[in-house]
C-alpha positions in Angstrom: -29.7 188.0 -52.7 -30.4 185.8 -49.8 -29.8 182.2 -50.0 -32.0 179.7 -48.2 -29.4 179.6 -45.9 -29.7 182.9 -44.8 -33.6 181.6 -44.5 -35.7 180.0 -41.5 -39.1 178.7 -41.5 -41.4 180.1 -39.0 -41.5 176.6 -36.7 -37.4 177.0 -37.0 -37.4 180.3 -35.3 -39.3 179.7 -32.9 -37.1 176.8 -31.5 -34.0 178.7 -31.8 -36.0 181.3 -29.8 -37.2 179.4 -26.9 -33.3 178.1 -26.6 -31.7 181.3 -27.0 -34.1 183.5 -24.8 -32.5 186.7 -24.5 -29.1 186.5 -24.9 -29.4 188.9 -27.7 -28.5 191.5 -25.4 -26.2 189.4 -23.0 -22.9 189.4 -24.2 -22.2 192.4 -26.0 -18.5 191.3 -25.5 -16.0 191.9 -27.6 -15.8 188.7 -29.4 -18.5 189.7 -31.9 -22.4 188.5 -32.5 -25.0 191.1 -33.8 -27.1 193.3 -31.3 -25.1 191.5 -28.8 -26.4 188.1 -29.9 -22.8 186.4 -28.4 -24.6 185.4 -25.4 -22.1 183.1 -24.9 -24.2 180.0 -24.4 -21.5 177.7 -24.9 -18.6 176.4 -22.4 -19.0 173.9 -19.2 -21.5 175.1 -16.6 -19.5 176.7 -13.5 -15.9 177.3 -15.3 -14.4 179.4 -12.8 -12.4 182.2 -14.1 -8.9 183.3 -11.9 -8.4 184.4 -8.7 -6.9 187.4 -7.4 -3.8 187.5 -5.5 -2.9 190.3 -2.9 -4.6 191.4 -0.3 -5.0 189.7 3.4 -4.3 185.8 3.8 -6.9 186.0 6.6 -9.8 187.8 4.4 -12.7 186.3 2.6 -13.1 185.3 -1.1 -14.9 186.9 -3.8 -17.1 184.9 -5.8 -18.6 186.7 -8.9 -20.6 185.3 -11.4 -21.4 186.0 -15.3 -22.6 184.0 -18.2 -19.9 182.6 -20.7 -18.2 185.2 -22.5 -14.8 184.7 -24.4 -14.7 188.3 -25.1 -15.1 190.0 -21.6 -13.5 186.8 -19.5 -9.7 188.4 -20.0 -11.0 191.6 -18.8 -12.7 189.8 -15.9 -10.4 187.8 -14.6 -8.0 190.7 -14.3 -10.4 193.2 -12.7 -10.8 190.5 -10.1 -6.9 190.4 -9.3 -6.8 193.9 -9.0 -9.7 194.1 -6.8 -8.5 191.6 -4.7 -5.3 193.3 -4.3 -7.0 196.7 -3.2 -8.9 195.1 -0.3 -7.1 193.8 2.9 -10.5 192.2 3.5 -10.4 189.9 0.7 -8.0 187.2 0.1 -8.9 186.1 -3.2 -11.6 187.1 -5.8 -12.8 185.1 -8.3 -15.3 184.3 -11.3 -17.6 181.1 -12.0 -18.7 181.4 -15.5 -22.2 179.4 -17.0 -23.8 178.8 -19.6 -25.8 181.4 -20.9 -28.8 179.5 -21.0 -29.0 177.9 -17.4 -27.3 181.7 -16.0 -30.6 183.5 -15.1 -32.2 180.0 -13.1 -28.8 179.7 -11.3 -28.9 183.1 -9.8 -32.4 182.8 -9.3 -31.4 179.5 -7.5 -28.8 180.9 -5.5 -30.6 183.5 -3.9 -32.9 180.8 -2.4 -30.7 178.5 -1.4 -28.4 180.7 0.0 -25.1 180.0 -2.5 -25.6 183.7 -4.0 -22.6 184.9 -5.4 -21.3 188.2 -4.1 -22.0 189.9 -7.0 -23.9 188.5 -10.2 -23.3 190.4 -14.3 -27.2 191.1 -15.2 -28.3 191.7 -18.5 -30.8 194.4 -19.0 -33.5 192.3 -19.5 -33.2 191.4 -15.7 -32.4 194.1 -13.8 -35.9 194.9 -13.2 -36.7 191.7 -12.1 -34.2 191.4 -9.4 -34.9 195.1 -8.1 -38.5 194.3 -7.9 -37.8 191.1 -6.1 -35.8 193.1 -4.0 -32.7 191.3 -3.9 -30.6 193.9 -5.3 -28.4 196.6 -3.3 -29.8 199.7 -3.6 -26.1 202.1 -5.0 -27.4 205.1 -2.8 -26.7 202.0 0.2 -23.1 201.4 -1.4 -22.2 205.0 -1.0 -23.1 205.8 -4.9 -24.8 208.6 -6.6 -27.4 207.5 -9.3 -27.2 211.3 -11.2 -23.1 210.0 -11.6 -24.0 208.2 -14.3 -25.2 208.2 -18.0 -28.8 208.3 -18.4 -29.2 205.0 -20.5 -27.5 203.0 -17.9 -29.2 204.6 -14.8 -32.3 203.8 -16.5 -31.8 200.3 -17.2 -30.6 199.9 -13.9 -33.2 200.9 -12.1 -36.9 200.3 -11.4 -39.7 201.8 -9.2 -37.3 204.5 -8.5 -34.2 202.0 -7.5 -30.9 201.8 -9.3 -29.7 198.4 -8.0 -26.8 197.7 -10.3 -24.1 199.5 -11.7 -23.2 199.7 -15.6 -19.8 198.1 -16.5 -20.3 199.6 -19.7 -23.6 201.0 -21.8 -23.4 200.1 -25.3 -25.6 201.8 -29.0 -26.2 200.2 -32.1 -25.4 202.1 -35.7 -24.8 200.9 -39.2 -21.9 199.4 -39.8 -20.7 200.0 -43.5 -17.6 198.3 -46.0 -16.4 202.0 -47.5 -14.7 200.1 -50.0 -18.5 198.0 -51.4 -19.7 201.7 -51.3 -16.8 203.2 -53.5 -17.0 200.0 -55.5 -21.0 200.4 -55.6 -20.2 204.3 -56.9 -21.9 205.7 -53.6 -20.3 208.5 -51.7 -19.1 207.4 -48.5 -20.4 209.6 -45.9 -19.5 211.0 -43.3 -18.9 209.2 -39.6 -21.9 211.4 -38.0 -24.2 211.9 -41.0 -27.2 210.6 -40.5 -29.4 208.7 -43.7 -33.2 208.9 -43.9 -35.0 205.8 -44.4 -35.4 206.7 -47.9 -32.0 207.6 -48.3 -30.8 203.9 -46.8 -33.1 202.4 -49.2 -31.4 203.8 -51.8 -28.4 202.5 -51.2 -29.5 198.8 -50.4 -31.3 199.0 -54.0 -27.6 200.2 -55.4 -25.5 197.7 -53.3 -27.3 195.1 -54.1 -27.5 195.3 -58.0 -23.7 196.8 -58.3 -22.0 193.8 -56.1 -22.1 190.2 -56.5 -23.5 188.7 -54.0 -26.9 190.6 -54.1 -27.2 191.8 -50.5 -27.6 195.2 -49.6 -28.0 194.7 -45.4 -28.1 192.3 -42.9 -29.7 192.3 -39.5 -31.1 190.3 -36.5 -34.4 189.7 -37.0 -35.8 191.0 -34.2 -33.6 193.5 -32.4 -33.4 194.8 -36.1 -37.4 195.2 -36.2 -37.0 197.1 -32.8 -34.1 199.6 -33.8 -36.2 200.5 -36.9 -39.7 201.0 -34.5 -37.3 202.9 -32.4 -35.5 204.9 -35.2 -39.3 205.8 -36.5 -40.6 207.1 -33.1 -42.3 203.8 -31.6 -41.5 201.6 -28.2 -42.9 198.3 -26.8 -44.7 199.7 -24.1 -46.2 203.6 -23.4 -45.3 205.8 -20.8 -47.3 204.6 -18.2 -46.8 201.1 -19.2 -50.7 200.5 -19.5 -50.7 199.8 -23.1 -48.6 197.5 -25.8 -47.6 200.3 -28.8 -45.4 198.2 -30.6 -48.8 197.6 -33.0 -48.9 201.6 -33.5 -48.4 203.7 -36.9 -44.2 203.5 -36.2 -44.0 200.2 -36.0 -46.5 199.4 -38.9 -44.3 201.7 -40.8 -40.9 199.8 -39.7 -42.7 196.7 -40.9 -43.9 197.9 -44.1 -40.7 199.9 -44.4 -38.5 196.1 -43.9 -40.8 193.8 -45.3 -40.8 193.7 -49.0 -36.7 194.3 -48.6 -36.6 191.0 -47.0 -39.4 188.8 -48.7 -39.7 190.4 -52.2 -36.4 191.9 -53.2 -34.3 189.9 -51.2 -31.9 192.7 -50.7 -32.0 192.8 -46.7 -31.0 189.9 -44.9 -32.6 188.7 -41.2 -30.7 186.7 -39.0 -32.7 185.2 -36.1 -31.6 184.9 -32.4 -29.5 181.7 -32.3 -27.8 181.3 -36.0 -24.7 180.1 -36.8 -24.0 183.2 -39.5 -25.1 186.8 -37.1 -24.9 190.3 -39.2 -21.4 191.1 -38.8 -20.8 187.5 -39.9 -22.2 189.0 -42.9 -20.0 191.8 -43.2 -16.4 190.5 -42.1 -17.0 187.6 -45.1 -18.3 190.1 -48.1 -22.2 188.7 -47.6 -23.2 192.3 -46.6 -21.7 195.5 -47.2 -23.9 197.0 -44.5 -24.9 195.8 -41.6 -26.6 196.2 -37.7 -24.0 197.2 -35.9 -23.1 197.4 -31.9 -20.3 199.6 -30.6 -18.8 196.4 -28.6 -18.1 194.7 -31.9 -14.9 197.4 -32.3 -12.0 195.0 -31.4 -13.4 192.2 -34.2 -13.8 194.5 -36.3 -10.2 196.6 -36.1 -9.0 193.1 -36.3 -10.4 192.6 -39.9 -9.5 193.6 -43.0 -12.7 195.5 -43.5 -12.5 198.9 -44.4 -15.0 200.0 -42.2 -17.1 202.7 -40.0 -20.0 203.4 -38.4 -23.0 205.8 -39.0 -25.9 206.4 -36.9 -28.7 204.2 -37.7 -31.1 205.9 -40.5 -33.9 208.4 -39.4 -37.9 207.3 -39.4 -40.4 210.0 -41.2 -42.4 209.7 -37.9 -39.4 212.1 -36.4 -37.2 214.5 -37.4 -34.3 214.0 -39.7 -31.5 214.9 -37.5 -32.3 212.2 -35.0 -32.9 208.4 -34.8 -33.2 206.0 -31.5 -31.8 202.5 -31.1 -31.6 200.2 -28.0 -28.8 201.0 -25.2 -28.1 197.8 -23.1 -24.4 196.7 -21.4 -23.4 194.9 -18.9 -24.8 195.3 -15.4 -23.4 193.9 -11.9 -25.7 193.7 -8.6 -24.7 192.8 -5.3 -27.4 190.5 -3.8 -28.5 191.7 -0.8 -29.8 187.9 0.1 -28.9 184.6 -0.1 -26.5 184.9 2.1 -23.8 186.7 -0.4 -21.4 188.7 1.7 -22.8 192.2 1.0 -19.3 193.6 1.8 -17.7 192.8 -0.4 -20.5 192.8 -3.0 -20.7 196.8 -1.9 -16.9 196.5 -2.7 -17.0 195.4 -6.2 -19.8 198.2 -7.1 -17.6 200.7 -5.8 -14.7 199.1 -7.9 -16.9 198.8 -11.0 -18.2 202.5 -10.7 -14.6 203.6 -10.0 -13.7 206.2 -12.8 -10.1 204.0 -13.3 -12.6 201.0 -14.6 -14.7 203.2 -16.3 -12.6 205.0 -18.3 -10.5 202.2 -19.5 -13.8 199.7 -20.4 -13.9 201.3 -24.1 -10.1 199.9 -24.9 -10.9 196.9 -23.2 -14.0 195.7 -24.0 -15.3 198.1 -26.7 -18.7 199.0 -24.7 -18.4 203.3 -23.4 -18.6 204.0 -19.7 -21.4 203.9 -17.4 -20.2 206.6 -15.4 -20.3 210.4 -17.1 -17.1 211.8 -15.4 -15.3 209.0 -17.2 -15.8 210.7 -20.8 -13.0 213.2 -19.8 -10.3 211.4 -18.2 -7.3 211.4 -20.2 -7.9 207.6 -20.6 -10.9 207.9 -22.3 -10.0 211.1 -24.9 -6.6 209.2 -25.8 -9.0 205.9 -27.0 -11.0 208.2 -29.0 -8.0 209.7 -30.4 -6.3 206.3 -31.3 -9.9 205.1 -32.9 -11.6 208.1 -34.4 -14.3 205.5 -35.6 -15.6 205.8 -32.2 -17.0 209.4 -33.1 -20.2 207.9 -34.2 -20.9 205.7 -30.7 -19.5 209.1 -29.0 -22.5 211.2 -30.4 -25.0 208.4 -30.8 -25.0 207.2 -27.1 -26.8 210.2 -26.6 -29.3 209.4 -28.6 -30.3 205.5 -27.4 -33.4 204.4 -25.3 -33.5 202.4 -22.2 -35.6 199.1 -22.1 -39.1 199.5 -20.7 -38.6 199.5 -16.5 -40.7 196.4 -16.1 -40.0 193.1 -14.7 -41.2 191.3 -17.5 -39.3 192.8 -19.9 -37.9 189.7 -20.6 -41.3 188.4 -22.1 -42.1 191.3 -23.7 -38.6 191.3 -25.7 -39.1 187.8 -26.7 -43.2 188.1 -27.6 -42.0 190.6 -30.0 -39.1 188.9 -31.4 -41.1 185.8 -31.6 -43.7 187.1 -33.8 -41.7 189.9 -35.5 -40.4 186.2 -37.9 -44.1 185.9 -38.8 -43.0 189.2 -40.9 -40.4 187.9 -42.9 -42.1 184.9 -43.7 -44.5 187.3 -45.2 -47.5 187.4 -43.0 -49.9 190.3 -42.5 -48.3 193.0 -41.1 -50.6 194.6 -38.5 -51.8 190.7 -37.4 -48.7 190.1 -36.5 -48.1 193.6 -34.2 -51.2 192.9 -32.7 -50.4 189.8 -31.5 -47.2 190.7 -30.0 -49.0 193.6 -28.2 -51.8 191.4 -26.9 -49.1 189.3 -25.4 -47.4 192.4 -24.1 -50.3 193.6 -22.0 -51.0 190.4 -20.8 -47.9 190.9 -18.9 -48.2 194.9 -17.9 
């Protein structure tokens, strides 16, 4: 049962929502947080990560930036040595790191007062934006072929018919389930692909959370949860002509009335807004949860638990049919600025080197997120990770199966209009006054 920790008023939420912004899909790094809520918004503003030896005394440097993030600055700081030492045009490459919460104004800064970096990590929420400003390389210009790569990352790297970043790596979100609560809770354990109903899942958070202690059957973020649920059940944010707000429609009433009573009433399903200390796999690594909202970056924190754990794909709407179900697909995105005075050779460079099927391929082990690039999936690097973590058969089928974020420049707003109100739900409001709002406030931006 949830505990009024686990609890946030309405005026609570809302704060932590107006500090946290987006960075529910941000980090996605390896260090954990749930739908990718480890934006990594702590850390000093401008720690600069390590720079690459090799190449040419007498070539430039390489300054990349990204937002704090424990789990992909390793990764980072290495790519940058190699690339540095494959270039006889750069002498050193380098990262500054910010805080997640001043990162989007300080590229937005830089571009203006020409201190852009030579290539800047994006978030998916802002990709659009930086197209549309049209201060992003265009790939085709950096020698790259948009059809080269998966169809969830080209899509959320692109707008108005403009890929301008590359995917480090795309990323799904499953259920995450403790085999050894469902053995306990005398509920077969099923199988890595198998895919629940909604009525099936229900089920089992009714079992789980009268057969263990602690009273919980689930836990997820409040609103990326809500979304993956809409999506799972056949509804969107936005239509597709992007005239109209849906996220009031028949599938998203049905998520609500679906979630609702699990997390008011029965207090079986917990919600965890942006911004928390505790996030969903918080839940799961300490025994609060024995399922919970899980992204395919969170692999390396989980193999280094004692969880018995796996995935399953998330659980299937009655809006669509049973054999499929939809959840977000975000990542990590890199863009060469084509202004500010960012050296756009080199920032060409680093796509090239990003996109590069070596980096690709090897992104899964690294990181945990799967590769932007399709060719990648059958290198010899990428079959032997699968091999070593067969747990990755569910991301490996459901990657197929995610949807890109609405192409829009203000995706931003529309992500947190319906975050923002989606608490109003599990405070118990009125469900279809609550979508309503949140699609007013999403066509105000269309």
């Amino acid at each position: 049962m949830t505990s009024e920790r686990d609890r946030l008023t309405r005026r609570q939420w809302i704060t932590l929502m107006s500090a946290a912004g987006i960075s529910g899909l941000a980090g996605c790094g390896s260090d954990g947080g749930d739908g990718g809520e480890d934006g990594g918004s702590d850390g000093e503003d401008g720690s600069g990560g390590s720079d690459g030896d090799g190449g040419d005394s007498g070539g430039e440097s390489a300054t990349f930036w990204a937002w704090n993030d424990p789990g992909l600055t390793p990764t980072r700081e290495e790519q940058a040595e190699e690339f540095a030492s494959m270039h006889d045009q750069v002498s050193e490459a380098g990262w500054e790191n910010f805080p997640f919460e001043n990162y989007l104004s300080q590229v937005t800064n830089s571009v203006s007062a020409n201190t852009a970096p030579d290539s800047a990590a994006l978030s998916v929420l802002w990709t659009p934006r930086f197209i549309d400003q049209g201060v992003a390389m265009d790939v085709e210009d950096a020698g790259l072929n948009p059809d080269d790569f998966v169809a969830a990352g080209r899509q959320n790297s692109s707008y108005d018919g403009t890929m301008g970043a590359v995917p480090w790596y795309v990323d799904c979100r499953m259920l995450g389930i403790n085999r050894a609560d469902f053995e306990e809770a005398g509920i077969e354990v099923p199988d890595r692909t198998y895919r629940p109903t909604w009525d099936e899942f229900a089920g089992w958070i009714d079992t789980l959370s009268s057969e263990l202690d602690h009273g919980n059957g689930f836990s997820l973020p409040a609103g990326e949860g809500f979304d993956a649920f809409v999506l799972s059940n056949g509804g969107g944010y936005i239509n597709d002509d992007a005239t109209e707000g849906i996220i009031n429609n028949d599938a998203a009433v049905g998520a609500a009335e679906f979630l609702q009573p699990k997390v008011v009433d029965e207090e079986t399903v917990i919600a965890r807004p942006t911004g928390a200390t505790d996030t969903g796999i918080d839940d799961f690594l300490t025994g609060n949860a024995p399922m919970y909202y899980a992204g395919s970056w969170q692999v390396p924190r989980l193999q280094d638990s004692d969880v018995d754990w796996q995935f399953i794909p998330f659980p299937s709407g009655p809006n669509i049919a049973d054999d499929i179900s939809h959840t977000w697909s975000a990542g990590v995105f890199y863009m060469a600025p084509t202004a500010g005075d960012a050296n756009e050779e080199i920032g060409q460079l680093w796509l090239e080197y990003v996109a590069s099927e070596e980096v690709q391929a090897r992104v899964t082990d690294e990181v945990g997120g799967f590769p932007g690039l399709k060719s990648a999936y059958e290198t010899d690097t990428f079959q032997q990770t699968l091999e070593d973590e067969p747990r990755l058969e569910t991301v490996e089928q459901e990657i197929e199966n995610t949807k890109p974020f609405p192409s829009h420049p203000e995706v931003a707003s529309m992500w947190n209009s319906v975050h923002t109100q989606a608490e109003a739900l599990w405070q118990g409001d009125d469900i279809q006054t609550v979508l309503d709002q949140a699609a007013q406030e999403i066509e105000d931006v269309l």
